[in-house]
C-alpha positions in Angstrom: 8.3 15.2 3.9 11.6 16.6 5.6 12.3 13.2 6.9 11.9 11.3 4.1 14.0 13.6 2.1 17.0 13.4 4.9 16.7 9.9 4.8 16.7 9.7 0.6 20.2 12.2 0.9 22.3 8.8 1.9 23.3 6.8 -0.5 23.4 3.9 1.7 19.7 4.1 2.6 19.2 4.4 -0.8 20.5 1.5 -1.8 18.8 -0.4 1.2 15.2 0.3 -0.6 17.1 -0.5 -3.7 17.5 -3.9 -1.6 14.1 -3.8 -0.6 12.7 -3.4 -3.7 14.9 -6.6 -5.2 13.2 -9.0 -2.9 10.8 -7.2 0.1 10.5 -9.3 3.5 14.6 -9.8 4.4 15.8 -10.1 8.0 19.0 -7.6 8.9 21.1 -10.5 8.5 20.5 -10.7 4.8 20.2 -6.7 4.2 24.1 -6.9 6.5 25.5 -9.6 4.0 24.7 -7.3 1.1 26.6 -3.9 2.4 30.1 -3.4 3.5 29.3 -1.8 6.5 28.8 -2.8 10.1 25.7 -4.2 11.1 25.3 -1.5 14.0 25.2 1.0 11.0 22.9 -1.6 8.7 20.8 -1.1 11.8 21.0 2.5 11.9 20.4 3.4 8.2 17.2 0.8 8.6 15.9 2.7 11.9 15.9 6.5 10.1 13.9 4.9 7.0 11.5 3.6 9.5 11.1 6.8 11.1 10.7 8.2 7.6 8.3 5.3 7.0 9.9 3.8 4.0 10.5 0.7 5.8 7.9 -1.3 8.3 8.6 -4.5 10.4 7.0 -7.4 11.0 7.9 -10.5 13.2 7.5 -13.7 12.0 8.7 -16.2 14.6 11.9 -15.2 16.1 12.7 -13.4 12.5 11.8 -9.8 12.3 11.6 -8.7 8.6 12.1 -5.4 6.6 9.6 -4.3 3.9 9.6 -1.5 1.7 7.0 0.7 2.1 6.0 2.8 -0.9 3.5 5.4 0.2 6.0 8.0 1.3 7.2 8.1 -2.2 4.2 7.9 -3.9 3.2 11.3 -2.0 6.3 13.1 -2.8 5.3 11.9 -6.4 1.8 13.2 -6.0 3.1 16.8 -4.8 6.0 17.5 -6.9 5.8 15.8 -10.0 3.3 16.1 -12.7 0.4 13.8 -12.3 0.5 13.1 -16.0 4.0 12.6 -17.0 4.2 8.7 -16.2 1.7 5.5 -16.5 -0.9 4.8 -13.7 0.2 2.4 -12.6 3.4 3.5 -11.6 3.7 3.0 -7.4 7.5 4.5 -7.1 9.2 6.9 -8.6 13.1 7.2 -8.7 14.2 3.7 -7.3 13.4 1.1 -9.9 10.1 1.2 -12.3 9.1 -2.7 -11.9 8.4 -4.8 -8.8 9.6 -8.4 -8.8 9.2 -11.9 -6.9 7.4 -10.6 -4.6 5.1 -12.1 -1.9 3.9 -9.6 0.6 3.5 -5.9 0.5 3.2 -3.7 2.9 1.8 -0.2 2.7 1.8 2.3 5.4 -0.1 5.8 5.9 -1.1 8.3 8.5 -4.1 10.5 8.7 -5.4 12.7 10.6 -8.9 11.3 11.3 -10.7 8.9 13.7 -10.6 5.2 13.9 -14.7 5.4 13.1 -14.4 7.5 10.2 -11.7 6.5 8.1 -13.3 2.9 8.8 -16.7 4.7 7.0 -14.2 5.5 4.4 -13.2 2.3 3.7 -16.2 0.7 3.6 -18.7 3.2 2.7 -19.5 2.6 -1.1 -19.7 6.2 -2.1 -17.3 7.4 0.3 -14.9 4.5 -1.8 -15.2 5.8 -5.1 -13.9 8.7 -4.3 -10.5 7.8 -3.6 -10.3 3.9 -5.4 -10.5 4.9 -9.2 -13.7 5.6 -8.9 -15.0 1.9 -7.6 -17.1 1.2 -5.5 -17.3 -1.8 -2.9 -20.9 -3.3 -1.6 -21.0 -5.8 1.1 -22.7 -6.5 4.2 -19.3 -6.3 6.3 -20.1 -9.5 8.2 -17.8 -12.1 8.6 -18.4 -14.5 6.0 -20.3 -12.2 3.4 -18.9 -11.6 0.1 -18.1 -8.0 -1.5 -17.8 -6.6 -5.4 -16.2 -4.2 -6.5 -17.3 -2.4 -9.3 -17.4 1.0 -11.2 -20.5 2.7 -13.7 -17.7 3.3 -16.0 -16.1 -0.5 -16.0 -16.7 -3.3 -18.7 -18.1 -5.3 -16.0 -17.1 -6.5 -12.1 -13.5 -5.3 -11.2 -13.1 -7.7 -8.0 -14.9 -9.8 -5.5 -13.9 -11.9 -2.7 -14.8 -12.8 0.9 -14.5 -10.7 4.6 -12.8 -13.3 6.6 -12.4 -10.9 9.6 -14.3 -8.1 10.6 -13.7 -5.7 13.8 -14.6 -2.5 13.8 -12.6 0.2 13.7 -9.9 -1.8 14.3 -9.3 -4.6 11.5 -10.5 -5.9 7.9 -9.6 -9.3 6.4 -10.7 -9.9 3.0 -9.7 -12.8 0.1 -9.7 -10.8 -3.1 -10.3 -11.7 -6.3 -9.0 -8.9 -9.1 -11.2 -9.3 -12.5 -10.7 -6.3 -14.5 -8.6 -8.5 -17.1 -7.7 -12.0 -17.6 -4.4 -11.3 -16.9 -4.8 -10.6 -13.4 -7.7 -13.2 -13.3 -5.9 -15.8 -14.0 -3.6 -14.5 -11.1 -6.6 -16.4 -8.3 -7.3 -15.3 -5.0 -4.9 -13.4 -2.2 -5.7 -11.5 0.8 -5.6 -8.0 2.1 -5.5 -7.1 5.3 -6.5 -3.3 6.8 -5.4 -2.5 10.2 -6.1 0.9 12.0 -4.3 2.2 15.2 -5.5 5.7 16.3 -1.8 7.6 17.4 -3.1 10.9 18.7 -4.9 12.9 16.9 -4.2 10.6 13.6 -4.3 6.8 12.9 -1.8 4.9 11.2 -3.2 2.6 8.5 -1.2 -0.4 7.4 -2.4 -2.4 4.5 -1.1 -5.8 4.3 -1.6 -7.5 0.6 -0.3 -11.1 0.9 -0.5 -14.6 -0.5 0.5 -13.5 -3.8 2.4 -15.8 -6.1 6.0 -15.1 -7.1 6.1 -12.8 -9.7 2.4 -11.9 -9.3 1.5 -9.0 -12.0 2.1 -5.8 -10.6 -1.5 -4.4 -11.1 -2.9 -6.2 -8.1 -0.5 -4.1 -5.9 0.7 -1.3 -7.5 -2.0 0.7 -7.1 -2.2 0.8 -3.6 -0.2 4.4 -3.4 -2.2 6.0 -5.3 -5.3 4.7 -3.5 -3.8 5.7 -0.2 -2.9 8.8 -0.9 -6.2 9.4 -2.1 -7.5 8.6 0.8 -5.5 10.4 2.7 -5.9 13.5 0.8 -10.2 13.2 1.1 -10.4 12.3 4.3 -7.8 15.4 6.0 -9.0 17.9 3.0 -12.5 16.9 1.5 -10.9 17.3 -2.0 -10.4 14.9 -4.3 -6.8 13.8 -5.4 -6.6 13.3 -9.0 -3.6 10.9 -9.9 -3.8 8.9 -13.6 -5.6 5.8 -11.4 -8.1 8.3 -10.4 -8.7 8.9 -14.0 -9.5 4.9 -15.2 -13.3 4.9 -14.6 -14.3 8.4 -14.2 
């Protein structure tokens, strides 16, 4: 928390997840066009929000790219301010209240756990609901099988799709299909990926949602804070967080 609030005190690192948050994915030659600063301190400014971990990196080719990560935020939200004073689906708080043209995000967590057991968490039905709005995923978790999602208090299936890589405790593939409306139906298929690296004590988890159109409506991804954090929160405490997701199904 202390290093995400010293890196929220500078305006300029502000307006770099301001940046972020306008189009996710940019290289520090697009992110140095936009500030009139020099690109030694474009690179500094970026290096304390990834030690805060409001931005990750990923290579792609010779290009490394910035994303915004949201989580940080979302558990400053969770702590602070009151869980019922804003919509669920609300993933930040106090940079802008809509994501746009967007075709990757990246969401980034640590926990203290083991690789095996916050892999149980993740694919553990039960285990699921408590932290995923009170869904629960069954599968077979082979490569190749299909998954639902679904919840007792739900209209009908909230999501389905395909494992397309499975290695345990390490890394989870899956196509996904969201069907809790027609809006986001008619949004078809992307992919999230789960990836765990054990760091001490803890592991970082780093959830990947990709192949999303332009534009994509923002209930496919925005929920992914609050799903996070709840999953933090069960897995280091054995409580359950309530946020207004939490709330949908129960």
């Amino acid at each position: 928390m202390d290093a995400v609030f010293r890196a929220l005190a500078d305006p300029t690192r502000r307006a770099l997840l301001d940046e972020l948050f306008r189009e996710d994915g940019q290289t520090l030659s697009a992110l140095e066009a936009r500030f009139d600063i020099t690109r030694f301190g474009v690179m500094k400014h970026l290096k304390q929000l990834e030690e805060a971990g409001l931005v990750v990196t990923r290579r792609r080719g010779r290009e490394k790219l910035h994303f915004l990560n949201p989580v940080p935020i979302r558990l400053v939200h969770d702590r602070w301010v009151s869980k019922y004073a804003e919509p669920w689906a609300a993933a930040l708080s106090g940079i802008k209240q809509r994501l746009e043209n967007s075709m990757e995000k990246i969401f980034e967590i640590y926990i203290r756990t083991t690789p095996e057991r916050l892999w149980e968490a993740i694919t553990d039905p039960e285990i699921r609901s408590k932290y995923n709005f009170g869904a629960r995923v069954i599968s077979e978790w082979t490569p190749g099988s299909r998954y639902e999602m679904s919840a007792p208090g739900a209209p009908g299936p909230l999501g389905e799709g395909e494992n397309l890589e499975i290695d345990p405790p390490r890394r989870l593939v899956q196509s996904a299909t969201m069907l809790w409306s027609d809006e986001v139906k008619s949004e078809g298929t992307s992919r999230i990926t789960w990836e765990i690296e054990p760091i001490g004590d803890s592991c970082r988890l780093t959830v990947t949602h990709d192949q999303l159109r332009e534009g994509a409506n923002e209930e496919l991804y925005g929920g992914w804070p609050m799903i996070l954090s709840g999953l933090k929160t069960w897995l280091e405490t054995g409580e359950l967080l309530t946020t207004p997701g939490s709330l949908m199904y129960s």
